[in-house]
C-alpha positions in Angstrom: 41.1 -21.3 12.8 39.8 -17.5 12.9 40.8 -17.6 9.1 38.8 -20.4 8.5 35.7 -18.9 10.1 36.2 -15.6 8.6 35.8 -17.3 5.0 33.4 -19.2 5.9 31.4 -16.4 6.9 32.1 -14.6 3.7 31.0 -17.8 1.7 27.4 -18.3 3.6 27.0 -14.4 3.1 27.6 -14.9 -0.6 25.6 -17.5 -0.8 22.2 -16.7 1.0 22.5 -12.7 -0.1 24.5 -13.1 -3.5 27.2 -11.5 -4.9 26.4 -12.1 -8.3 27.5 -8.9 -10.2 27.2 -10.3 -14.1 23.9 -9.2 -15.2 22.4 -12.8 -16.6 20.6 -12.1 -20.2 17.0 -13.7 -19.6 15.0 -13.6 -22.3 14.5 -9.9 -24.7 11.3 -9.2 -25.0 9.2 -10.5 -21.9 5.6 -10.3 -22.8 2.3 -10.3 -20.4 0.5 -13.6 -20.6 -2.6 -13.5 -23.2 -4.4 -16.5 -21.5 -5.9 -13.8 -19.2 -7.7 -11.0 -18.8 -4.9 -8.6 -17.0 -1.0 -9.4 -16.3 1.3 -9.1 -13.8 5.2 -8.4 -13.8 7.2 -8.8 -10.4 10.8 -6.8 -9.9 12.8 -7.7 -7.5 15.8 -9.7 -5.3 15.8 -12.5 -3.5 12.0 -11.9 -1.8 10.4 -12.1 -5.5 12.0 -14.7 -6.9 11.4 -16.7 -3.6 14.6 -18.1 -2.6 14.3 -21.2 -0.2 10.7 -21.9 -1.5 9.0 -23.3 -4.6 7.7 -21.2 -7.5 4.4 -21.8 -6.4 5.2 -20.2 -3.0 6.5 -17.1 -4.0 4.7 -13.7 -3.2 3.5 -12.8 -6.5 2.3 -16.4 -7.5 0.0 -16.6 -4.4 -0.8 -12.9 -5.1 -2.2 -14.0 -8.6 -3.8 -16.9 -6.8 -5.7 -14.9 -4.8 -6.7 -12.6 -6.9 -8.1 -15.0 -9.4 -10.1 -16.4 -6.2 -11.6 -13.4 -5.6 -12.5 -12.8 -9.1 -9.8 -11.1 -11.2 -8.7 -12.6 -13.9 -4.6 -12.2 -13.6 -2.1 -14.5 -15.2 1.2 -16.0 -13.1 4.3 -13.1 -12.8 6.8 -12.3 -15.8 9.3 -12.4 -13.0 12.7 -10.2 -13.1 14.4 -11.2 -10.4 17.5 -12.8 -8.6 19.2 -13.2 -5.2 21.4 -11.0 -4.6 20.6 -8.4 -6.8 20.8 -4.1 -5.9 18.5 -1.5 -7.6 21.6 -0.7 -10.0 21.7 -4.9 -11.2 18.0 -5.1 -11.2 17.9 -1.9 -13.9 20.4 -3.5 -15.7 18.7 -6.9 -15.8 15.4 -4.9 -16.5 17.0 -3.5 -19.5 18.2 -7.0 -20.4 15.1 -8.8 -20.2 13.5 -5.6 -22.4 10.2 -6.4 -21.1 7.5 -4.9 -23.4 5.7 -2.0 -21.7 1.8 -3.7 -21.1 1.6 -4.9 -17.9 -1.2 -4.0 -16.1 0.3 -4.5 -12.6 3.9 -3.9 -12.0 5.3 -5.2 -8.3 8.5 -3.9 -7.0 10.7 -4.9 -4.0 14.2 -4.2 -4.0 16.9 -2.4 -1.7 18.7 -4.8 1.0 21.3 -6.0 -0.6 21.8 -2.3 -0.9 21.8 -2.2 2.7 23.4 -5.2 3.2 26.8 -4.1 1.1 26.8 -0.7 3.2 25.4 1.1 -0.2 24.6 4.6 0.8 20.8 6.1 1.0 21.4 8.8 -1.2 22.4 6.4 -4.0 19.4 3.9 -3.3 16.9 6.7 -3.4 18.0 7.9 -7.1 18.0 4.8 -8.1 14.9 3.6 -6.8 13.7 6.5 -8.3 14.9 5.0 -11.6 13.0 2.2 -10.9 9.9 3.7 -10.2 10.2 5.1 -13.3 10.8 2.0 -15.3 7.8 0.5 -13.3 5.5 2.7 -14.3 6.4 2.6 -17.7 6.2 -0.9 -18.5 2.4 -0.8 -16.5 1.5 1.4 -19.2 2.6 4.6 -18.2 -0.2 4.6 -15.4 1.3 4.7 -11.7 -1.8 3.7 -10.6 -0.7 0.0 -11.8 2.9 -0.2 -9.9 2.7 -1.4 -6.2 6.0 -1.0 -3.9 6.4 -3.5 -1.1 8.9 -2.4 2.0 12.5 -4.3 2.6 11.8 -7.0 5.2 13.9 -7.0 8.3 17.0 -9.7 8.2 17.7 -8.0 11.4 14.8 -10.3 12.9 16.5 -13.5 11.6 18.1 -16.2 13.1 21.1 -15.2 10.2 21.4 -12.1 12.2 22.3 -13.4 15.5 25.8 -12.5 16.6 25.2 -8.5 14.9 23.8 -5.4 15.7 20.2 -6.3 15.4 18.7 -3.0 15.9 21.5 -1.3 13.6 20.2 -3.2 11.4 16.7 -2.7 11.7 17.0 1.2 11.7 19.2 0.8 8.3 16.4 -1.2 6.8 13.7 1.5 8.7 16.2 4.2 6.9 16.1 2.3 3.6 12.3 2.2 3.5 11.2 5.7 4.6 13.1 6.3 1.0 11.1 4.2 -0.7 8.1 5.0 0.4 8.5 8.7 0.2 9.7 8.2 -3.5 6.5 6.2 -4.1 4.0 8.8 -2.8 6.0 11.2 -4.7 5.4 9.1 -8.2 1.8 8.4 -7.3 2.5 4.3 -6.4 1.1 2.7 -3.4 3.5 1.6 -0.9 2.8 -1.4 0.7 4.0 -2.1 4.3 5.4 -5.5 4.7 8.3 -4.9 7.0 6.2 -5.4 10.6 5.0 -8.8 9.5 8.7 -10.2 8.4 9.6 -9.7 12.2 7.5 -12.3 13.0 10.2 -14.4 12.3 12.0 -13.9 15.1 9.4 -15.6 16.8 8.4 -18.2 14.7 10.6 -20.3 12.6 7.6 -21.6 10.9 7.9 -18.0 8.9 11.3 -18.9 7.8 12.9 -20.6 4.8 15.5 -23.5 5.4 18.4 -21.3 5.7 17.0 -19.3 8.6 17.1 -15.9 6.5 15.1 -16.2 3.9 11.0 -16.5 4.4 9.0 -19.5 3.8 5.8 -19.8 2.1 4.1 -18.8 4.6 5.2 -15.2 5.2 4.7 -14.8 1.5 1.5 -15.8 1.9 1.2 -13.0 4.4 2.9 -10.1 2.1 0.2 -11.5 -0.9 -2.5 -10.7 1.5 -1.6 -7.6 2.5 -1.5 -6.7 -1.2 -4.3 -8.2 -2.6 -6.4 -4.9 -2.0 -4.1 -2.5 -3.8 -3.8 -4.6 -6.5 -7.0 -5.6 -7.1 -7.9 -1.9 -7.2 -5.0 -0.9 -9.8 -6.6 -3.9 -12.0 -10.2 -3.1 -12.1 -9.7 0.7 -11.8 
């Protein structure tokens, strides 16, 4: 029985976080979209490409939305992302997809399944630095068009219960304190979304089906708290 339960474990874990290693080939040569006036590229895991809610739902698509609504002409997301993925797999998938380097906003959110595999910090921060990099260069060399969002908490998930929650939580703190001091460093704005993901804990009403991922609703929340810094890196 404690065999049983031990696999199963490991299977839900691969499953909700992914353990997908194979870098996927999307398409070469992603290009903005020309319908609008200014486009948008989101770089990420599991939180970009929305796992456990429709396209539509995702961050960066309600980000666009609103942005639109308030006047700015942005297209939909090239999105680069997958569940599951580290900083080393999204690199490699960046370099797959060989996005062409004219986006005028960049998005990047990316680091706990680094945490989550017990990766350490000091190989998360140069390759997040990598990233940044990479980011920048595909907004058209201008930093001012990259935005970083923090790792949200799992540790404040019903998916948690039964572990260390507040390990957890100080890994992700640990995690993010990198990212945001490699951000300042590169000149990109860091945006601050970990507070509002504990909310989950709360309410289940910020929570996707499988009771770790977030619903629409919290990414309606991160797109908010965004919508300022990205306005301003489009209209600068």
């Amino acid at each position: 029985m404690r065999r049983y339960i031990f696999f199963t474990v490991v299977l839900l874990s691969a499953v909700l976080f992914g353990c997908e290693k194979d870098t996927p080939s999307p398409d070469a040569g992603l290009k903005p979209d020309a319908d609008h006036a200014y486009s948008y590229l989101a770089l990420g895991d599991s939180y970009t490409i929305g796992e456990g809610v429709q396209v539509a739902d995702r961050w960066g698509q309600q980000l666009a939305r609103l942005l639109r609504a308030d006047g700015v002409d942005v297209g939909d997301p090239v999105t680069i992302a997958k569940t599951g993925w580290t900083t080393s797999e999204l690199a490699k998938a960046i370099e797959a997809a060989n996005p062409t380097a004219d986006f005028d906003l960049v998005s990047l959110l990316i680091g706990v399944n680094n945490q989550y595999r017990g990766q350490s910090i000091s190989s998360y921060r140069t390759e997040f630095r990598g990233l940044l990099q990479t980011s920048i260069r595909l907004a058209k060399g201008d930093a001012g068009n990259v935005v970083v969002l923090s790792i949200p908490d799992w540790g404040a998930t019903p998916f948690a219960q039964g572990r260390d929650r507040e390990q957890i939580s100080a890994e992700i703190e640990a995690f993010n304190v990198v990212a945001k001091d490699e951000a300042q460093k590169a000149g990109v704005a860091f945006i601050n979304i970990t507070p509002l993901t504990r909310k989950a804990l709360e309410d289940a009403s910020y929570l996707a089906k499988d009771g770790l991922h977030y619903s629409g609703k919290m990414h309606l929340e991160w797109a908010k708290l965004t919508v300022p810094q990205a306005k301003a890196a489009l209209i600068q």
